[in-house]
N, C-alpha and C positions, 0 to 999 in steps of 0.2 A: 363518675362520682356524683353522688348526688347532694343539694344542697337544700337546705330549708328555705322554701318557697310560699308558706304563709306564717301566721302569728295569732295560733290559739289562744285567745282570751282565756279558756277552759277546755281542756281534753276532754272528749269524752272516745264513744267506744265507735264512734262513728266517724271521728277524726283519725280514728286510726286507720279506717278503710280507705280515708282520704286521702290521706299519707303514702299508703300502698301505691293507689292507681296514681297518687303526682310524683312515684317515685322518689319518696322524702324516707328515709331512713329513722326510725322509732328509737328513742331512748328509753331505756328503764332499768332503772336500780331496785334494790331492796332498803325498807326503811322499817323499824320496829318500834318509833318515840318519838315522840311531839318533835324534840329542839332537831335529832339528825333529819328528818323529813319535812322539817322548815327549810332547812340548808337545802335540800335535796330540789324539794318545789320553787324555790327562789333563783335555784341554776338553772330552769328552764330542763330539768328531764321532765320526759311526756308521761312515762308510766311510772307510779310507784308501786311495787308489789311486797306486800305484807305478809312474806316467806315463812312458811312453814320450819326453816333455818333459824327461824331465831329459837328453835327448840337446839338447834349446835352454838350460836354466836351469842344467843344473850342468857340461857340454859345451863350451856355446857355439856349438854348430851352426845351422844356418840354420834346416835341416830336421829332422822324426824319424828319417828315414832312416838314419842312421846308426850309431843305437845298437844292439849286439849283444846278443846274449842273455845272455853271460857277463857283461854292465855290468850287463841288469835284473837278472840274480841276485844282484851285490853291492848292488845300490841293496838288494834286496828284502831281501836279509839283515838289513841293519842296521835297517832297518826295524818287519821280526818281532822282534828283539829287543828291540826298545821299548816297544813295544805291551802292555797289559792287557786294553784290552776292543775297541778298534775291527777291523770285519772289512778284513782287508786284502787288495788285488785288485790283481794285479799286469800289466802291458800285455805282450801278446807281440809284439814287433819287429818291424820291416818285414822280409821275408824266412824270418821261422820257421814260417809256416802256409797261406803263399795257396795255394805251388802241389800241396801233396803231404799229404794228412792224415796220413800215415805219422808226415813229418815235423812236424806239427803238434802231434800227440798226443808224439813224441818230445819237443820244445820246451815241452810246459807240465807232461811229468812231471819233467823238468830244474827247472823252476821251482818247482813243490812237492815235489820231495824238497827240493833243493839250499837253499831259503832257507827253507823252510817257511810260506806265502803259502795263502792261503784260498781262490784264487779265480784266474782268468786271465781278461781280456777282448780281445775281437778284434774290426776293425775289419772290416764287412760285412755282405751278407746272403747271396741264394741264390748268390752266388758262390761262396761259404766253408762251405756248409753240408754239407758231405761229412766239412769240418776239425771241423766244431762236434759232427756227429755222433760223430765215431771220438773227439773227446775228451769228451765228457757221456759215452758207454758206457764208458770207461775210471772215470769216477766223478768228475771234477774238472768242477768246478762255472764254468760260465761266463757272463760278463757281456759282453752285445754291443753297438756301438756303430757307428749312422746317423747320418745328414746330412753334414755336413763331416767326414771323413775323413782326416786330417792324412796318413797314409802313404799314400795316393794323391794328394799334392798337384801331382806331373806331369801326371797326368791329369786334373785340374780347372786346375790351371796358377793357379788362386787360392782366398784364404780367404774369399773373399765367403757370404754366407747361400744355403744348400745348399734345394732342393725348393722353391724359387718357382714354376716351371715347374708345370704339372697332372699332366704326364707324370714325372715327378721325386717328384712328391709320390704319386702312386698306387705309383710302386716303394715308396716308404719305407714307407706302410701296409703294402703285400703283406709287405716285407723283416720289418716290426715282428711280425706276424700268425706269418710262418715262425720267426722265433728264439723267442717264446713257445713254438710247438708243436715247435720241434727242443727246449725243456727250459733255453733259459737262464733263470737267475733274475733276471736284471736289463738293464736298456736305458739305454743314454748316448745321449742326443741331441743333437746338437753343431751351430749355428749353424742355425736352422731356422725358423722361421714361427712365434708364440707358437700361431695358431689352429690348424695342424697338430699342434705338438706334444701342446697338449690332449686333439685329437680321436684322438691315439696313444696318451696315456696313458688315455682313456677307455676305447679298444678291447679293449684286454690288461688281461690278471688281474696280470701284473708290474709290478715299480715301473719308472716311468721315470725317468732322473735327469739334469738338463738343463743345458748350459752354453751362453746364449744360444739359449734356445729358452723362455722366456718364466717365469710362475708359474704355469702351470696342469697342469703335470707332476707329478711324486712325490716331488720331491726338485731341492737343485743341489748343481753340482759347481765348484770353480776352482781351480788352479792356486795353490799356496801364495805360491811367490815376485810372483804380479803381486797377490793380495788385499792381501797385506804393504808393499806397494809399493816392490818392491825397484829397480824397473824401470821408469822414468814415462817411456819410451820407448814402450811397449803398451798403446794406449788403445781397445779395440775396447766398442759401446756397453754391453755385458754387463758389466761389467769392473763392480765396486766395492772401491776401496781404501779397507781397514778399518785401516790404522798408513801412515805413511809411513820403511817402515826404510832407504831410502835416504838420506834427512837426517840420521834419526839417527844411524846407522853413521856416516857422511861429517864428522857435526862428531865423534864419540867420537873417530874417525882421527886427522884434522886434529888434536884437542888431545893426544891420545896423542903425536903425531908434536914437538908443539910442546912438550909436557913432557922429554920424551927429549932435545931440542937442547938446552933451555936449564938441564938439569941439574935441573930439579922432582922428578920421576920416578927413582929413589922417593926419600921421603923419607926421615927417620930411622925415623921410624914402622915403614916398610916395609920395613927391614934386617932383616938377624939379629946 
């Protein structure tokens, strides 16, 4: 079991490689707003990722699919302004990098001028590695991300666990093996086999960081609003809810609503 062994003033993407080789196991949640990514930074997680999910959790959409580049740049904004120490890594959209690195590298110098974001990750391997390269040469630092794939979800057509197949699972080592050597500093593993993701995070010098892909990765990653339990609709088995804030919210309402009717709210106390 590994236990935290130094005290990052400020994360960054080289702290994480630190991490790796002192066997220090990597935090990171999802944040999309100033006030939950204050909370979030102040708990001491190392990464925040500015998830392309908040086109599902702050949206409503079915899919990722939908969220534009100017949404992640407001989520990111509010974000970076919360933050003190955790490294913050921002998703680039369906649409801003598969087919054109031109426009890839355009999309994530948008993303770190415009909200000031530490980091971009991108979903793929040698498919995208044209995009990965024209943006590592530009100097923005990037974090790539295998197995389940959310913005290709037409062409998997479901969310089921990604590389059971043999053939499946050798792409994902090859894919794992080329994003180390195109220069990204980190790997998200999403819905995968525990013993593959191991034998990935074995392979590579970089941290892997996994969300349902098992413990024997670098780190995990979830999703703020399903840990919190904002959402007891989303039970996939990865999933551990740490609060249930949909009760609590739902009765605060409920009595907020019932002091308001019955003239409680406020009291005299609470005049001026």
């Amino acid at each position: 079991m590994s236990t935290a062994k130094k005290q990052y003033k400020r994360v960054t993407v080289k702290s994480l490689v630190d991490m790796k080789s002192n066997n220090e196991k990597i935090s990171m949640l999802t944040a999309y707003d100033y006030t939950m990514a204050k909370i979030v930074d102040q708990a001491g997680v190392d990464v925040i990722l500015v998830g392309d999910s908040a086109s599902n959790v702050m949206a409503g959409h079915e899919t990722t699919l939908p969220i534009t580049l100017d949404q992640m740049i407001y989520h990111a904004s509010g974000v970076i302004r919360a933050i003190d120490r955790s490294l913050v890594v921002v998703d680039l959209p369906f649409g801003s990098y598969q087919s054109d690195p031109k426009e890839a590298l355009r999309s994530s110098i948008r993303i770190m001028k415009e909200s000031g974001a530490h980091a971009v990750k991108m979903e793929g391997g040698s498919e995208i590695k044209d995009s990965i390269k024209r943006i590592l040469k530009a100097g923005i630092p990037v974090m790539g991300h295998l197995g389940l794939t959310p913005q290709s979800i037409y062409k998997f057509g479901t969310y089921t666990v990604r590389a059971k197949e043999e053939a499946e699972a050798e792409k994902l080592k090859s894919d794992a093996l080329l994003l180390e050597r195109l220069g990204c500093f980190a790997l998200v593993l999403e819905k995968v086999p525990a013993k593959l993701a191991q034998e990935v995070a074995e392979s590579i010098s970089i941290p892997v960081i996994g969300i349902g892909a098992g413990n024997g990765v670098d780190g995990q990653v979830l999703v703020l609003h399903d840990m919190l339990g904002m959402d007891h609709e989303f039970n996939p088995r990865f999933l551990r809810r740490y609060a249930d804030l949909k009760t609590i919210m739902t009765e605060a309402f409920v009595q907020y609503n019932k002091d308001v009717k019955t003239g409680d709210f406020p009291s005299e106390n609470e005049q001026y």
